[in-house]
C-alpha positions as CSV (number, residue, x, y, z in Angstrom):
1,X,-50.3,-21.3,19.0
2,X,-52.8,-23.7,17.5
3,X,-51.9,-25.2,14.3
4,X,-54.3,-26.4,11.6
5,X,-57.8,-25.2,13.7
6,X,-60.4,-24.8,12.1
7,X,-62.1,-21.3,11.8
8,X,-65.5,-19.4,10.9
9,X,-66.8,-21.1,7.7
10,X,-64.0,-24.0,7.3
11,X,-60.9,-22.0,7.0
12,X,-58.1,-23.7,8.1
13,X,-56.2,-20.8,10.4
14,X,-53.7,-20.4,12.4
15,X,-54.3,-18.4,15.9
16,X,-51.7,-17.2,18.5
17,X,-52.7,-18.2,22.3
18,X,-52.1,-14.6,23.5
19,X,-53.5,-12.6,21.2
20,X,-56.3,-14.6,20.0
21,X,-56.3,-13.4,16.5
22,X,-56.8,-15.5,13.7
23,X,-54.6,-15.6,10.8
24,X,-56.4,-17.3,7.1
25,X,-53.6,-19.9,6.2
26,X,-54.1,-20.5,2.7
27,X,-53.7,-24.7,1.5
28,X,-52.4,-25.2,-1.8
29,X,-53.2,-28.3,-3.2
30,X,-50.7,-28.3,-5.9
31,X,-47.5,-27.6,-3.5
32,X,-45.4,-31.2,-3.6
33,X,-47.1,-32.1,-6.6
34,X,-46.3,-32.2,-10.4
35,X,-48.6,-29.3,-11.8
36,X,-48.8,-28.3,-15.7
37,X,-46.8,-25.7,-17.2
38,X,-49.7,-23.4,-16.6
39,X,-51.1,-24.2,-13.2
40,X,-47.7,-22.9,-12.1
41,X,-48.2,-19.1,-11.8
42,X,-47.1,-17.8,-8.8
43,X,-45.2,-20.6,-7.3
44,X,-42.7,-19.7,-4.8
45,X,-39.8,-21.9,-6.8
46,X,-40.5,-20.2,-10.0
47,X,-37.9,-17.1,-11.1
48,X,-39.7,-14.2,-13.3
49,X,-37.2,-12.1,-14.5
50,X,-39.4,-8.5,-15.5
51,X,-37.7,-6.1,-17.8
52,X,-39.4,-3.5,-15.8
53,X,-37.1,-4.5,-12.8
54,X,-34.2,-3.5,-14.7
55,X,-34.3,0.8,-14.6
56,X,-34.8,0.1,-10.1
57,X,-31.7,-2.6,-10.3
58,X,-29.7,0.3,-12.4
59,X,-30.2,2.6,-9.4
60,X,-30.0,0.7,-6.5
61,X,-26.4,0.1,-8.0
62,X,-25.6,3.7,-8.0
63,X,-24.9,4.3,-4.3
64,X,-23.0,1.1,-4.5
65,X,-20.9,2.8,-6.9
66,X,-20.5,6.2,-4.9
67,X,-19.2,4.4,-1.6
68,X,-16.4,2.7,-3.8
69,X,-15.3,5.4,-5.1
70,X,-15.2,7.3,-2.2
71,X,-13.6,4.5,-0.5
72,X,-10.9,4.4,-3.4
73,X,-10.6,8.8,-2.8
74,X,-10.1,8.0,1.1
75,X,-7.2,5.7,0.6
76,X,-5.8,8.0,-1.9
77,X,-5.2,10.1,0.7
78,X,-4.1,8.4,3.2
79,X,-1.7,7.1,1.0
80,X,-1.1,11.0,0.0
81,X,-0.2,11.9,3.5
82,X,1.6,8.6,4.0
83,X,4.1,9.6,1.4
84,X,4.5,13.3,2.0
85,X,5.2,12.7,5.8
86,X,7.2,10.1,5.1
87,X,9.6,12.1,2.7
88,X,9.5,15.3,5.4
89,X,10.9,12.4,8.3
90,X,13.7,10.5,5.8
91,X,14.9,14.0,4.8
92,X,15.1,15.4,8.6
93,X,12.5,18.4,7.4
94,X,11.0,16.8,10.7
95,X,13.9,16.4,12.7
96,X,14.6,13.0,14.7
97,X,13.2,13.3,18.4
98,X,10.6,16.2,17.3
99,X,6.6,16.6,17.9
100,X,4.7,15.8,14.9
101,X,1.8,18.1,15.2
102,X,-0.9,16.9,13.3
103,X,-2.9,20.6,13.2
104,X,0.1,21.8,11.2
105,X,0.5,18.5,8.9
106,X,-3.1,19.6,8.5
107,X,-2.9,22.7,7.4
108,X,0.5,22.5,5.4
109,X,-0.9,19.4,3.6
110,X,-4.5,20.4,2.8
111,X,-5.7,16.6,4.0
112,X,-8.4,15.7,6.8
113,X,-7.8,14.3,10.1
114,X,-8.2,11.3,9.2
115,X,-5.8,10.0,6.2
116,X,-3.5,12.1,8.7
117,X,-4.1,10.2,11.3
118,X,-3.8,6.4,9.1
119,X,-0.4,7.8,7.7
120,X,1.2,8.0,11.3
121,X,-0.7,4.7,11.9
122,X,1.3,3.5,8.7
123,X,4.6,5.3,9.7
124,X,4.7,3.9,13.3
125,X,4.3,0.3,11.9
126,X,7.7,1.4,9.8
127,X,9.8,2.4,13.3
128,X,9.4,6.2,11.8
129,X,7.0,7.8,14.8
130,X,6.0,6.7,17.8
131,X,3.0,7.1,19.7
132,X,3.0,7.7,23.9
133,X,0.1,7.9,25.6
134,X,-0.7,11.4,26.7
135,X,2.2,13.0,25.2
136,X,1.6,12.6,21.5
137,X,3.2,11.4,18.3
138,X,7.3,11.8,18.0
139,X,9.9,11.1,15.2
140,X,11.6,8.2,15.7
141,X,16.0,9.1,16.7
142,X,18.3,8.1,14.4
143,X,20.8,5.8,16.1
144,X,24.1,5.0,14.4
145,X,24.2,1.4,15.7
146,X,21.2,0.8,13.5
147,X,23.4,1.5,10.4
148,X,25.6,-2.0,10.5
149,X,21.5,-3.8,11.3
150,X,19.9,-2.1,8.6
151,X,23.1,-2.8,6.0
152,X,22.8,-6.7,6.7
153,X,19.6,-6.6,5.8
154,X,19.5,-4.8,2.5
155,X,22.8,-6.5,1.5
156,X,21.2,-9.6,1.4
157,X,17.8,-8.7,-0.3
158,X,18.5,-5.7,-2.2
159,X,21.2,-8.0,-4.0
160,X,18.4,-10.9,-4.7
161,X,16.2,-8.3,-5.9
162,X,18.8,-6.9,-8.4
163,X,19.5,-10.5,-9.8
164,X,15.4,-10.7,-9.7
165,X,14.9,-7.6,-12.0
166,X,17.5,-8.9,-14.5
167,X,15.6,-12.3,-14.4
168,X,12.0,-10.9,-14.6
169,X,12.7,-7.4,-16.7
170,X,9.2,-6.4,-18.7
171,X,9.7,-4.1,-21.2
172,X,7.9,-1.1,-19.4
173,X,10.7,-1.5,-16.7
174,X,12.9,-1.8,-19.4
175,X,12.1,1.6,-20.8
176,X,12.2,3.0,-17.1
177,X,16.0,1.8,-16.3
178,X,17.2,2.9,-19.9
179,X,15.9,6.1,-19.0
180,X,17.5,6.2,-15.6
181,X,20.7,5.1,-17.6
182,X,20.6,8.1,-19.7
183,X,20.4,10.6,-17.0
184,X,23.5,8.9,-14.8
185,X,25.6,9.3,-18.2
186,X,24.5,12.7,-19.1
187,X,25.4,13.6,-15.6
188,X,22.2,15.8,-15.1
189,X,22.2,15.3,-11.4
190,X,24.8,17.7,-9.7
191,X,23.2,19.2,-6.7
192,X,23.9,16.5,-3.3
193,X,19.9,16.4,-2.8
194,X,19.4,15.6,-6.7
195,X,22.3,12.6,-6.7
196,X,20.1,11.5,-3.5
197,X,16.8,12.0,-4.8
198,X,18.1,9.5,-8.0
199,X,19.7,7.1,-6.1
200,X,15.8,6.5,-4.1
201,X,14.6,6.5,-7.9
202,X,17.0,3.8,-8.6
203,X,16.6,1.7,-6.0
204,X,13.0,1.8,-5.9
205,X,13.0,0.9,-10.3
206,X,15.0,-2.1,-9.1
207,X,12.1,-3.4,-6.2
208,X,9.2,-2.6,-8.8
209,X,11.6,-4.7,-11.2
210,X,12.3,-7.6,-8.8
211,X,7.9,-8.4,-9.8
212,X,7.7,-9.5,-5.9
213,X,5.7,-7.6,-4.0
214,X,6.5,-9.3,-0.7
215,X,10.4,-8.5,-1.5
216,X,9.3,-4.5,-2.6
217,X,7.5,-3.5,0.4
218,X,10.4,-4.7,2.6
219,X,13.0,-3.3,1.1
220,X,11.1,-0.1,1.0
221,X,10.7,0.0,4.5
222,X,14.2,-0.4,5.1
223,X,16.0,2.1,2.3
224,X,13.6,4.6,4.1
225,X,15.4,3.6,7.4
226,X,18.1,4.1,5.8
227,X,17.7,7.4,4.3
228,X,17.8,9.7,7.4
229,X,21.3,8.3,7.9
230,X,22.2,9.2,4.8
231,X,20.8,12.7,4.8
232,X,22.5,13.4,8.6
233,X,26.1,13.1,6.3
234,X,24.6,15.0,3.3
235,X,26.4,18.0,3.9
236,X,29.5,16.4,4.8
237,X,32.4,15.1,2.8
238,X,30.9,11.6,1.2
239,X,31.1,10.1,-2.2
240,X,27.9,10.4,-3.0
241,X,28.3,11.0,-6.5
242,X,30.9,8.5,-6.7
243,X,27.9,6.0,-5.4
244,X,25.2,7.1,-7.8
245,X,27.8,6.4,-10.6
246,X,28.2,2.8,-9.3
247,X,24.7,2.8,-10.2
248,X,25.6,2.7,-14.4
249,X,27.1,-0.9,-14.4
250,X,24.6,-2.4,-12.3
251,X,21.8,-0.9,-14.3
252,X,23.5,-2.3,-17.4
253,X,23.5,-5.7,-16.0
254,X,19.6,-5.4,-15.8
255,X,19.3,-4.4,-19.3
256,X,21.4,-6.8,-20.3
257,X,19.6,-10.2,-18.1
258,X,22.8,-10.9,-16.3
259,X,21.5,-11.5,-12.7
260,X,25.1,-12.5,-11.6
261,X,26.2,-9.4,-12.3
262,X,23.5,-6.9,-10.9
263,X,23.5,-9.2,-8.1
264,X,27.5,-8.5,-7.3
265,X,27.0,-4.8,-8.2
266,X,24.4,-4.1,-5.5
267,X,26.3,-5.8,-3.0
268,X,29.3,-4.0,-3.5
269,X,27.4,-0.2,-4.0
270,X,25.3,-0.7,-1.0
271,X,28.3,-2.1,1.3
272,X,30.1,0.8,0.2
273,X,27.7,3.4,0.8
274,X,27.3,2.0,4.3
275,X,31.1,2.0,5.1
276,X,31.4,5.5,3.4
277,X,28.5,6.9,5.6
278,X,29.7,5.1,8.8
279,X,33.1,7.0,8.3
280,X,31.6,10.5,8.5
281,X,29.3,9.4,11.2
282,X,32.0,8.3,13.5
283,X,34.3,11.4,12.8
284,X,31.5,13.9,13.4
């Protein structure tokens, strides 16, 4: 490329070798130099902001707009199917050691492929289903000797997140573990699947409580480990409703800020549990 020949009639230009075309290259004097106010039009470093600009910037943002919230409507179901899976597994609607079909998750569900598909992603991360290569996706067995792993576990954190949501109580979680209160001493929940469906309620108050998200998504993970145990003795001679009551001092030692307490009141429901559950597990 020649640089700085000069064309027909004095013009400086610029012309590729191959093509032989010549481009006009324009000099402006007034580049590098101080210029007034009003010699300045049109210089590159100069920002013009035109009102007229306005109505295309207010459109171009639309789209924008659409593929977030259609981003935000995709997660929402992923997180859909997430949860409704999830709740058929811990409950044994699909049994431990069975096919998940996704066709029929499809259908039962009314979600796509996809946020199917990302919820058994999800769930597999959790030890819930597992994936085999050219066989397809299974529910996870439940194994006893998991039972004694699992309990050390939530002993130790689902104790430090009771003395947590004492520490840290906001008044909405406040108004949430009064409530719970109120329906363990009205002794509204009488049916085994109710007193099980309120203990997840209470356990779960006490993560959001604990205001550590970390510490929540843990302990959520394993109290959904736990849960198909708990469900394989539902039927069977346990003190479950002799555990959910348990539940009424601990959730008074929240309300009142005494993390000692709620901390020694977890411990001793959720050792319990497991040593009441174990019981009908071995004798079966």
């Amino acid at each position: 490329m020649c640089l700085g020949c000069t064309g027909p009639g004095g013009v400086d230009s610029l012309t590729p070798d191959l093509a032989g075309a010549t481009v006009p290259a324009v000099y402006r004097p007034h580049i590098g130099r101080a210029t007034p106010r009003e010699d300045r039009k049109g210089l590159a470093s100069e920002v013009r902001l035109d009102s007229r600009a306005e109505p295309a910037r207010a459109e171009a943002q639309e789209p924008i707009l659409a593929v977030v919230e259609s981003a935000e409507a995709a997660r929402s179901q992923s997180e859909a199917a997430y949860l409704r899976i999830r709740d058929r597994i811990v409950s044994l609607d699909m049994p431990p050691g069975s096919v998940v079909q996704e066709a029929r998750l499809r259908e039962e569900l009314e979600i796509g492929r996809t946020p199917i598909r990302e919820a058994l992603q999800r769930l597999a991360l959790e030890n819930l289903v597992k994936s085999i290569p050219h066989r397809g996706t299974f529910v996870m067995d439940v194994n006893i000797t998991d039972l004694a792993r699992i309990t050390e576990v939530r002993v130790v954190l689902e104790s430090h997140a009771a003395r947590l949501a004492a520490e840290r109580l906001v008044p909405a979680d406040r108004v949430a573990i009064q409530e719970l209160l109120d329906v363990l001493e009205a002794g509204g929940a009488t049916d085994q699947r109710e007193l099980m469906r309120l203990d997840q309620r209470i356990h779960r108050q006490i993560y959001r409580s604990a205001r550590n998200s970390f510490l929540e998504n843990t302990l959520e993970r394993y109290l959904n480990l736990s849960l198909r145990l708990w469900y394989l003795v539902l039927d069977h001679e346990v003190r479950l409703r002799e555990a959910v009551v348990e539940h009424v001092e601990l959730l008074r030692a929240v309300l009142a800020g005494d993390g000692s307490r709620a901390e020694d009141g977890m411990r001793r429901h959720v050792t319990g549990f497991e040593r009441e559950i174990r019981k009908v597990l071995v004798e079966r």
